[in-house]
C-alpha positions, 0 to 999 in steps of 0.5 A, spaced: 675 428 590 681 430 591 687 427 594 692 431 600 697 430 595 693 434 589 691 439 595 699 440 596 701 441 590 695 446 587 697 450 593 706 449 591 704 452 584 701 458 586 705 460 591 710 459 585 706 463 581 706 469 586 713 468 586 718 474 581 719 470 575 726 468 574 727 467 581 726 460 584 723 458 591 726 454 595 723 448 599 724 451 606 721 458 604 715 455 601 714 450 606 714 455 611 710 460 607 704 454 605 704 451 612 706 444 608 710 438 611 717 440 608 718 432 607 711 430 604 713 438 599 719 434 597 716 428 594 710 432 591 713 436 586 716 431 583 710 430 579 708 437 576 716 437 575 714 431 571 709 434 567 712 440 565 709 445 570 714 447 574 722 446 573 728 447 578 735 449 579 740 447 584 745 451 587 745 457 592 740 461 588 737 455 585 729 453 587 723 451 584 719 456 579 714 455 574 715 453 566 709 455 563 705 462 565 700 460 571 695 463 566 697 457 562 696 452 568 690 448 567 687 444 573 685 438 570 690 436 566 695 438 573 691 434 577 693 428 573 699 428 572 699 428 580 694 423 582 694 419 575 687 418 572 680 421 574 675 416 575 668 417 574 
């Protein structure tokens, strides 16, 4: 089963793979964009941008973008890096 907090996530990266490369999106865009609570958005990223999916920028064109090509994105490993280990 797959956790809100994986659905959020899932749903952060592939906005950010419909996003032009090497332009970042915000937090407020995407949350408007996906329909996410911002608060909620704000502590799910952290767990793709520890695993390396996603990266972010600060400043006034800053953002969150892909690290990896999204074809290069698999489910699995994506979903434990944001709910940990997947039981059986």
């Amino acid at each position: 089963m797959i956790s809100q907090r994986a659905r959020y996530a899932f749903k952060a990266v592939v906005a950010l793979a419909r996003a032009k490369p090497g332009e970042g999106l915000q937090i407020r865009p995407l949350c408007e964009q996906e329909k996410l609570p911002r608060k909620f958005l704000e502590q799910i990223v952290l767990s793709p941008k520890a695993g390396g999916y996603i990266t972010s920028r600060r400043g006034r064109d800053g953002g969150y973008e892909l690290l990896k090509p999204a074809d290069k994105i698999f489910i699995g490993p994506m979903l434990r890096s944001v709910d940990g280990p997947i039981a059986p």
